[in-house]
C-alpha positions as CSV (number, residue, x, y, z in Angstrom):
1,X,0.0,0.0,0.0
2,X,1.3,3.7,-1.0
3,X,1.9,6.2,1.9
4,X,0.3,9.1,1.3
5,X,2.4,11.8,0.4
6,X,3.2,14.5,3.0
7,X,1.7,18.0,2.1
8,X,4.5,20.8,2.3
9,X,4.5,24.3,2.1
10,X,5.7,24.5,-1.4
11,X,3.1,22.1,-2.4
12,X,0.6,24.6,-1.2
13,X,2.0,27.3,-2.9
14,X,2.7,25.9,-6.4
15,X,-1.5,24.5,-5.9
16,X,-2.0,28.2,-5.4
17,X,0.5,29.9,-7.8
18,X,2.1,31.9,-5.0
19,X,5.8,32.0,-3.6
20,X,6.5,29.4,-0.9
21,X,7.5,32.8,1.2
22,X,3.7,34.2,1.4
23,X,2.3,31.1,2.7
24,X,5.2,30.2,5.1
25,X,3.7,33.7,6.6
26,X,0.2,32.6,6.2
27,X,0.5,29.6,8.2
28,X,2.8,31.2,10.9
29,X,0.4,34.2,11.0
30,X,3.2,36.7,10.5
31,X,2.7,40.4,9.6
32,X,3.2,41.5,5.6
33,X,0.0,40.0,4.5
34,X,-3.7,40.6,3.8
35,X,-6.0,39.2,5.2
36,X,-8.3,37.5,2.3
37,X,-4.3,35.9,0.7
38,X,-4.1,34.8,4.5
39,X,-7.4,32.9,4.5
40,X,-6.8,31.6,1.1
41,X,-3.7,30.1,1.6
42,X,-5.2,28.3,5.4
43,X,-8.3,27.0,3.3
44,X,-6.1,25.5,0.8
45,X,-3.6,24.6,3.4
46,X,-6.6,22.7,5.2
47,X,-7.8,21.2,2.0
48,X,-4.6,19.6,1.2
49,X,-4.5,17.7,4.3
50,X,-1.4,20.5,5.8
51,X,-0.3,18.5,9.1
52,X,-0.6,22.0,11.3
53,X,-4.8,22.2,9.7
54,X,-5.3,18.2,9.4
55,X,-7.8,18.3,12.0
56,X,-9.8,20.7,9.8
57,X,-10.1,18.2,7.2
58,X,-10.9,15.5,9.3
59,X,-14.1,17.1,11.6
60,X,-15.6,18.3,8.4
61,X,-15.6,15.1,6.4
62,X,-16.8,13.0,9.6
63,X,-19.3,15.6,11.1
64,X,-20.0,14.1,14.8
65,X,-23.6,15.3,15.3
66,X,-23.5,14.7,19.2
67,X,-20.8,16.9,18.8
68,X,-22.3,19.5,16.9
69,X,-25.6,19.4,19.3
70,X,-23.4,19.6,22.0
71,X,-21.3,23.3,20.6
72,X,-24.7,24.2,19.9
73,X,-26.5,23.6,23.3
74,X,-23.1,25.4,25.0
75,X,-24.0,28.4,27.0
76,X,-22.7,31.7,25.5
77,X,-20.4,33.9,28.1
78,X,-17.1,36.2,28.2
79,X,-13.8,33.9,28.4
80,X,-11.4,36.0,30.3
81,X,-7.7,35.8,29.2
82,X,-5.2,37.2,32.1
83,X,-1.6,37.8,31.4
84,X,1.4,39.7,33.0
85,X,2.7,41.1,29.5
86,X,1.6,43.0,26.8
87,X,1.0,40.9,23.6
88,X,3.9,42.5,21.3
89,X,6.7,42.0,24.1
90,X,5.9,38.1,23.7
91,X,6.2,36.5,19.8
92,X,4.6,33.6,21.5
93,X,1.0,34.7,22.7
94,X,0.5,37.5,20.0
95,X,0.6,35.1,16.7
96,X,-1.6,32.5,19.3
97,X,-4.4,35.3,20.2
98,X,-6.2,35.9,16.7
99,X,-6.4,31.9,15.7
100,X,-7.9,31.6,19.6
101,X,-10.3,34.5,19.4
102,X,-11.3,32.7,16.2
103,X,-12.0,29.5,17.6
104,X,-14.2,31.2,20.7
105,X,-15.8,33.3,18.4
106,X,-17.3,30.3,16.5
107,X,-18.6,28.7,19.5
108,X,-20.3,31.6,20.8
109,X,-17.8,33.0,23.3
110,X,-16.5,36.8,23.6
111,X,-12.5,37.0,24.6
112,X,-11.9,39.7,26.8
113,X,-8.1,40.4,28.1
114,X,-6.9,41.8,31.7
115,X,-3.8,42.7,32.3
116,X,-2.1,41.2,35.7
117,X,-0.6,44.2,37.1
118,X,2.5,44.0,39.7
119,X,-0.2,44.7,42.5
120,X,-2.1,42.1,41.8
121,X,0.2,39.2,41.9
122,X,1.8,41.2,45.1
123,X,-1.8,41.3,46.5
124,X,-3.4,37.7,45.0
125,X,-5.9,40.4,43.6
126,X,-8.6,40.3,40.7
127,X,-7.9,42.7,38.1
128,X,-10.5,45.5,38.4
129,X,-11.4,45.1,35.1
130,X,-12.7,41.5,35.5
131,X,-16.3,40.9,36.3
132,X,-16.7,37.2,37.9
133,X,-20.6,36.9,37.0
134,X,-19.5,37.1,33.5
135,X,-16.8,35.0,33.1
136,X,-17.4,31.2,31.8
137,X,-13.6,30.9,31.9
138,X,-10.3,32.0,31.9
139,X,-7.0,31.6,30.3
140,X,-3.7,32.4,31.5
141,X,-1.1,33.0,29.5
142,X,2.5,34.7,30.5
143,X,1.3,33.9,34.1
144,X,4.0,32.5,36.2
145,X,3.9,33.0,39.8
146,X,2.4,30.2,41.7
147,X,0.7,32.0,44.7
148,X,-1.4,33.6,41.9
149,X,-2.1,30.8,39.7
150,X,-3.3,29.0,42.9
151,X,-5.5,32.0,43.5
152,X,-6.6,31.9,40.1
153,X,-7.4,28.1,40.6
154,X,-9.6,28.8,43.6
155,X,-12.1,30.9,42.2
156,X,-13.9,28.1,41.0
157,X,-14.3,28.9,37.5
158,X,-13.1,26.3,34.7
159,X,-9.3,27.8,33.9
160,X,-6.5,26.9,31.5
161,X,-2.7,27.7,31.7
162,X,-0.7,27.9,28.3
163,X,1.9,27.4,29.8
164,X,2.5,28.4,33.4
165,X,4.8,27.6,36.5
166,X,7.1,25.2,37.0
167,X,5.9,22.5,38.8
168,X,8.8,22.8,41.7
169,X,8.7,19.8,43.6
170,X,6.8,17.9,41.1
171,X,3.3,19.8,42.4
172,X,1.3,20.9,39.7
173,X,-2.1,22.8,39.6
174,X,-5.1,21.9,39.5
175,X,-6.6,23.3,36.3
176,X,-6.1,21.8,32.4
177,X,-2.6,22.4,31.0
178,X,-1.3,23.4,27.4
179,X,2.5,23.5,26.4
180,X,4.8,23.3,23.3
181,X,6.6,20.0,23.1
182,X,10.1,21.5,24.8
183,X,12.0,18.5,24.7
184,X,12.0,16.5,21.5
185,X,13.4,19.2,19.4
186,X,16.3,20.2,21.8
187,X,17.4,16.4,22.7
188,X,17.8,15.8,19.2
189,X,20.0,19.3,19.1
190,X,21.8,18.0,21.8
191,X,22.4,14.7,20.3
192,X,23.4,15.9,16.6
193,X,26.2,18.5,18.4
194,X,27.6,15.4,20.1
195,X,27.7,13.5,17.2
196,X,30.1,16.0,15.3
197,X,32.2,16.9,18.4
198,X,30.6,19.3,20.5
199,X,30.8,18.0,23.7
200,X,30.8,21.6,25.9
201,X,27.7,22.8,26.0
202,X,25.8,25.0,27.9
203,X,22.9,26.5,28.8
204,X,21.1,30.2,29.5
205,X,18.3,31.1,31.3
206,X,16.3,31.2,34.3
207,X,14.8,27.1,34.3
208,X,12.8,27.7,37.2
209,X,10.8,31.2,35.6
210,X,8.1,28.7,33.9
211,X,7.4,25.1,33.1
212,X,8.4,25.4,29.5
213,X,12.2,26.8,30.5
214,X,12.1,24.3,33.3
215,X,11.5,21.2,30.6
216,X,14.1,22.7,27.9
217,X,16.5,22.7,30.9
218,X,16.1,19.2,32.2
219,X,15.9,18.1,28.6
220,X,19.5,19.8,27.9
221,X,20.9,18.0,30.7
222,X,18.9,14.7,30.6
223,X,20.2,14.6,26.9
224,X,23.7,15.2,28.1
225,X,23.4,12.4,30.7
226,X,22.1,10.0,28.7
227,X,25.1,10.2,26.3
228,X,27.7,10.3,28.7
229,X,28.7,14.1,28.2
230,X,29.7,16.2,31.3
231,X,27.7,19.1,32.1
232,X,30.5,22.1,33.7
233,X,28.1,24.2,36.1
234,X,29.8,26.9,34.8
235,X,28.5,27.0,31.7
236,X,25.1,27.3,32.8
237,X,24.0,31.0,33.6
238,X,20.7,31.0,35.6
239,X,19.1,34.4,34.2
240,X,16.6,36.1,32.2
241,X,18.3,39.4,33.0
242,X,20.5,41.1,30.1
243,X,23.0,42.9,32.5
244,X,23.7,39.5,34.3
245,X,24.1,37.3,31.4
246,X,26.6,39.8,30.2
247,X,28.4,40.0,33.5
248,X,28.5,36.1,33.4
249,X,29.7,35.8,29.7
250,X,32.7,38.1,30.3
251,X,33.8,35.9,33.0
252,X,34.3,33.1,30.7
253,X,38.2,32.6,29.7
254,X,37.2,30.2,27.1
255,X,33.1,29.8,26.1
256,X,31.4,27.0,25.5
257,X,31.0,25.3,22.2
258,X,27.5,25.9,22.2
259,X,24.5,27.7,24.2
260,X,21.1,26.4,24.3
261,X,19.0,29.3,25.6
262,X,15.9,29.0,26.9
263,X,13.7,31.5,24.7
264,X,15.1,33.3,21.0
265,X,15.0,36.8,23.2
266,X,17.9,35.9,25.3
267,X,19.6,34.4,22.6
268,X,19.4,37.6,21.2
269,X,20.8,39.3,24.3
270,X,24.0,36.8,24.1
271,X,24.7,37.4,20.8
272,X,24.5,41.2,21.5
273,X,26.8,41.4,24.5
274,X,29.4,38.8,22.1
275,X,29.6,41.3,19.8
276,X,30.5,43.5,23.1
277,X,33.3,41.3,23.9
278,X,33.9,41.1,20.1
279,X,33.1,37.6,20.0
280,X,31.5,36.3,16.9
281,X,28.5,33.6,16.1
282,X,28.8,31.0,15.2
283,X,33.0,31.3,14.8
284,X,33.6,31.6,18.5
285,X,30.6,30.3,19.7
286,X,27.3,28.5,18.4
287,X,23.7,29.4,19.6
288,X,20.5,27.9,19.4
289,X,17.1,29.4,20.9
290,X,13.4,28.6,21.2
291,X,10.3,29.8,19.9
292,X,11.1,30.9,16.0
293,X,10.4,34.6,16.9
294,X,10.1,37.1,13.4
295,X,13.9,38.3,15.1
296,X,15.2,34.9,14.8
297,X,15.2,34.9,11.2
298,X,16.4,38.3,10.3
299,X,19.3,38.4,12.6
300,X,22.9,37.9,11.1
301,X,23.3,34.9,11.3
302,X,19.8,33.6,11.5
303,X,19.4,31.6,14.5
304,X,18.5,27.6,14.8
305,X,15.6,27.9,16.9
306,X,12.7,25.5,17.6
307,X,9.3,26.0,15.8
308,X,6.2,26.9,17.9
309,X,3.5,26.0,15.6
310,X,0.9,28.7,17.6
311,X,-2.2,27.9,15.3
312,X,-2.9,24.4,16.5
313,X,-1.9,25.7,20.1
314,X,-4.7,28.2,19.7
315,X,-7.3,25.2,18.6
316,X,-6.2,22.6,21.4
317,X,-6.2,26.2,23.8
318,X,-10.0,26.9,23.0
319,X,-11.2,23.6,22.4
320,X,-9.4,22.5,26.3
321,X,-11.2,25.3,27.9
322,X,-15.1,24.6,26.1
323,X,-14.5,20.8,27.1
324,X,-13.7,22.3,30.6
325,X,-16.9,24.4,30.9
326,X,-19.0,21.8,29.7
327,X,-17.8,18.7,31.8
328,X,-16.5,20.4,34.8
329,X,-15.5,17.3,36.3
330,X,-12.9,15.5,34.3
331,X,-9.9,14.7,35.3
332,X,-7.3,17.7,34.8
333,X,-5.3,17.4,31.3
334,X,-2.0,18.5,30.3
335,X,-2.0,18.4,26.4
336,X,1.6,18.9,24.0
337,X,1.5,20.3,21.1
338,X,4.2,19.3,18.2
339,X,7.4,21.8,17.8
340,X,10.1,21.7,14.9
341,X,13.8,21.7,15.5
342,X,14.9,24.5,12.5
343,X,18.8,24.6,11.7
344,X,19.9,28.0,11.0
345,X,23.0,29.7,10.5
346,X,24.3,30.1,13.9
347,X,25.0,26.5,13.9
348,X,26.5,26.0,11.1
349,X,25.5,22.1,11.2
């Protein structure tokens, strides 16, 4: 029997007569394109059977009318999304908000955001902007302390964390669960650098600030482990903070063959405070990051990164939480979503 062929992103745009370029952007909902090109290129995308818009495909040619009754009978109500940041300091949550508003939108829900201000986490208080009677749900996204989240958990409304605190201690919260897959991409990085003689590596980055960093962390060094290669304690810098990761790298008499850092952002940092020390990437030092952030790809060099692919998080997001509010009582979830280990010029592998 013949495997099916996968679909690829240039398949999609020689069906459409378009440059592979314009629906890369499409499908990673980046900025430089309209909106109608945008939907045509998903619709096709979806069509052709596109791994990231499979599930598409599949619901609408096997319509589940339990299911359908179900959406339909589903009270309508404000889902209240809480976050510490604003959406264009984090590459992560803005291309995941309009794909989730979608979703809610079709199943009759509004999306209304409220910013968690410094007083709030200080005081485990409510934004004042949020109206409890309202709210069917809520969604917490760039949301890391744990005193709040355990606040959030107790208001007794159905919540979900994209995302979230580290489970320190192996306690985790009581609420559904959403993260990137942070491990499969880095352990294979980890694995391919060993294979062609990279054997110091380190890492950057604060591993207890959330439960993603924590699992790219223990993946680094579980990978290292596993094949045999020492970890020096040296060359892993426990920040998020610019000035201190700068401090730390002009310590170093001789760096590291490699840094894996924890988000694109501070690999961005590192490579800025090289070129302070007037180190080059990838001559002196190689660097590989996380996320796939627009900056990633127009540095010089680009930087290998791992793929978030923040449109199916934004479908497994929306369709967690409405499972939530309709069966309160299941069993809490923690659901990974795929991510893509991209080589780029600042490992020049």
């Amino acid at each position: 029997m013949m495997m099916k062929k996968k679909v690829t992103i240039q398949d999609i745009a020689d069906a459409l007569g378009i440059s592979r370029n314009t629906v890369s952007k499409a499908i990673n909902n980046s900025e430089g394109i309209a909106e109608a090109t945008k939907e045509r290129i998903l619709k096709k995308a979806a069509e052709m059977g596109y791994k990231q818009f499979s599930y598409l495909g599949a619901l609408n040619a096997f319509p589940d009318p339990s299911r359908h009754a179900a959406e339909q009978r589903m009270p309508s109500g404000e889902i209240a999304l809480f976050t510490t940041m604003l959406f264009n300091q984090s590459h992560f949550a803005s291309t995941m908000l309009d794909r989730f508003h979608q979703e809610l939108s079709q199943m009759g829900y509004t999306l209304n955001t409220h910013r968690i201000k410094p007083e709030n986490l200080r005081d485990l208080s409510l934004p004042m902007t949020f109206i409890r009677e309202r709210v069917s749900g809520i969604v917490c996204i760039e949301t890391f302390s744990r005193p709040y989240a355990g606040m959030v958990c107790s208001l007794g409304i159905p919540v979900l964390f994209v995302d979230g605190p580290s489970k320190e201690g192996g306690y985790s919260l009581p609420c559904d669960q959403l993260l990137m897959d942070n491990t499969t991409g880095l352990s294979r990085f980890v694995h391919e650098m060993l294979q062609i003689g990279k054997r110091r590596i380190g890492f950057i980055g604060d591993w207890m600030h959330c439960q993603s960093f924590y699992e790219r962390y223990t993946s680094f060094r579980c990978s290292m482990f596993m094949e045999e290669a020492p970890v020096l304690e040296t060359d892993c810098i426990r920040t998020n903070d610019s000035s201190e990761i700068g401090e730390r790298l002009s310590a170093f008499d001789t760096l590291p063959d490699i840094f894996i850092c924890a988000n694109d952002f501070i690999a961005l940092d590192v490579m800025y405070h090289l070129k302070e020390m007037k180190k080059n990437v990838p001559e002196d030092v190689w660097l590989c990051g996380f996320d796939d952030s627009p900056e990633s790809r127009i540095l010089s060099p680009n930087l290998t990164t791992v793929h978030i692919h923040t449109q199916i998080m934004a479908y497994a997001a929306a369709h967690l939480l409405s499972t939530r509010i309709r069966e309160p009582h299941l069993d809490y979830r923690t659901v990974y979503t795929e991510t893509e280990l991209i080589y780029r010029g600042s490992t020049p592998f």
